[in-house]
N, C-alpha and C positions, 0 to 999 in steps of 0.2 A: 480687324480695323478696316475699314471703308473708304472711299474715297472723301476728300477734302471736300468740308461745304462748301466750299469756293470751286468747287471740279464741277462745271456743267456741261453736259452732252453736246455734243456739234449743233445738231439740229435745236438744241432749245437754243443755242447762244444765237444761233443765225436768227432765229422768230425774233426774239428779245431787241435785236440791232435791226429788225428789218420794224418791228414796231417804234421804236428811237424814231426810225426818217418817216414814219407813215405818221405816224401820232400830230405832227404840224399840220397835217396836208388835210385832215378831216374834221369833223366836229362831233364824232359819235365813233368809237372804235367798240365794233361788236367781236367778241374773244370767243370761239367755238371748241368746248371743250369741258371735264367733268369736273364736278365740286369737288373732288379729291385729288384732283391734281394739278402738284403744287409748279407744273409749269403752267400751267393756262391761268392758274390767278397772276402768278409771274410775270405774265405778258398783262392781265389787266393792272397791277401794280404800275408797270412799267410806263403804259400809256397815260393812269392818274398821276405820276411824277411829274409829265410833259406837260400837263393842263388840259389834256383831252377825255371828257364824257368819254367812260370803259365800260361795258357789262360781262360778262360769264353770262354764255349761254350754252346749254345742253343740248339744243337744236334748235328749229325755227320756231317752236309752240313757246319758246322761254321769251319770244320778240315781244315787248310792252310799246305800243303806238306812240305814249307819251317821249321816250326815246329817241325816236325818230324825228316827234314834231320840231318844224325850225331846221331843223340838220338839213345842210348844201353837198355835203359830202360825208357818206357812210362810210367807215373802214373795216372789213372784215377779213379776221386773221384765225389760226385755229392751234390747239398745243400740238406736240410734234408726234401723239399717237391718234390723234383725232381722225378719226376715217374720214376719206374726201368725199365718200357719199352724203356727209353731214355738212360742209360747205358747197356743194351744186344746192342741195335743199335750200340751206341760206338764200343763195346766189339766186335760185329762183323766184322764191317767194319774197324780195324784194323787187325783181323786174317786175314781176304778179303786181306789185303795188306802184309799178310804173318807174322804178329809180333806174336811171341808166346807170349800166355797170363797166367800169373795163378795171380790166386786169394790167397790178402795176408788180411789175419781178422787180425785189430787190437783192434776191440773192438769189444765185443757183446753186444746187445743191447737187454732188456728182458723187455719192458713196458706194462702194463696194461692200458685201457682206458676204464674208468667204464661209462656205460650210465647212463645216468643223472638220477634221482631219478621221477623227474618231468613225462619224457617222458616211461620210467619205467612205474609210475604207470598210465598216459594213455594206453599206449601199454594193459595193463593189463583189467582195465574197458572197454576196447575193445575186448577182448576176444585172441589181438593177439599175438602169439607166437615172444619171443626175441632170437634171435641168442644165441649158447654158448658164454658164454664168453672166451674168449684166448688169450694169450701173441702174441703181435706181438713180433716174433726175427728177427732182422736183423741183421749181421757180416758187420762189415765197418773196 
């Protein structure tokens, strides 16, 4: 038995609530993220609820001009395994087309991911050194 469909991850819930307050504030929310994953339609769901133009894009090559045309304000957001090397792309290749960008944090994100106990103490009987431990922070 699995977790409740109603059980979603820290990180999608915080995209989901940060797309809510973004979703007013633009006229095109680009969602960066893959066709099978059912957080990144989630978040373009989320923003079509709001009344705000969504797309699912896979990188910058999935950007359609017609999209963009008219929009005053672009929003782009990405699911919560989407590598950030795939929003700098974004990020860039819209200033490429001249759109000023700034960045707006609506949540900060401070988690801990502790290594496993198990692998702990192999690493250890091995003689081999563990990384520090650190907070990944991400602003979204």
């Amino acid at each position: 038995m699995g977790p409740s469909r109603d059980d979603i991850c820290y990180a999608t819930q915080n995209r989901q609530a940060a797309v809510k307050r973004l979703a007013g504030d633009v006229d095109v929310l680009l969602v960066i993220g893959a066709a099978n994953s059912s957080n990144a339609n989630r978040l373009v769901e989320v923003a079509k609820m709001a009344g705000t133009h969504a797309h699912l894009i896979n990188d910058v090559s999935d950007i359609r001009s017609e999209w963009l045309a008219g929009a005053s304000r672009i929003g782009i957001t990405a699911g919560a395994s989407t590598p950030e090397m795939l929003v700098t792309q974004v990020v860039d290749a819209l200033r490429g087309r001249g759109v000023s960008v700034r960045e707006v944090h609506v949540v900060e994100e401070d988690v801990r991911f502790a290594i496993p106990q198990e692998l702990e103490r192999m690493a250890q009987e091995r003689g081999m050194a563990l990384p520090e431990r650190t907070a990944m922070r991400q602003s979204i």
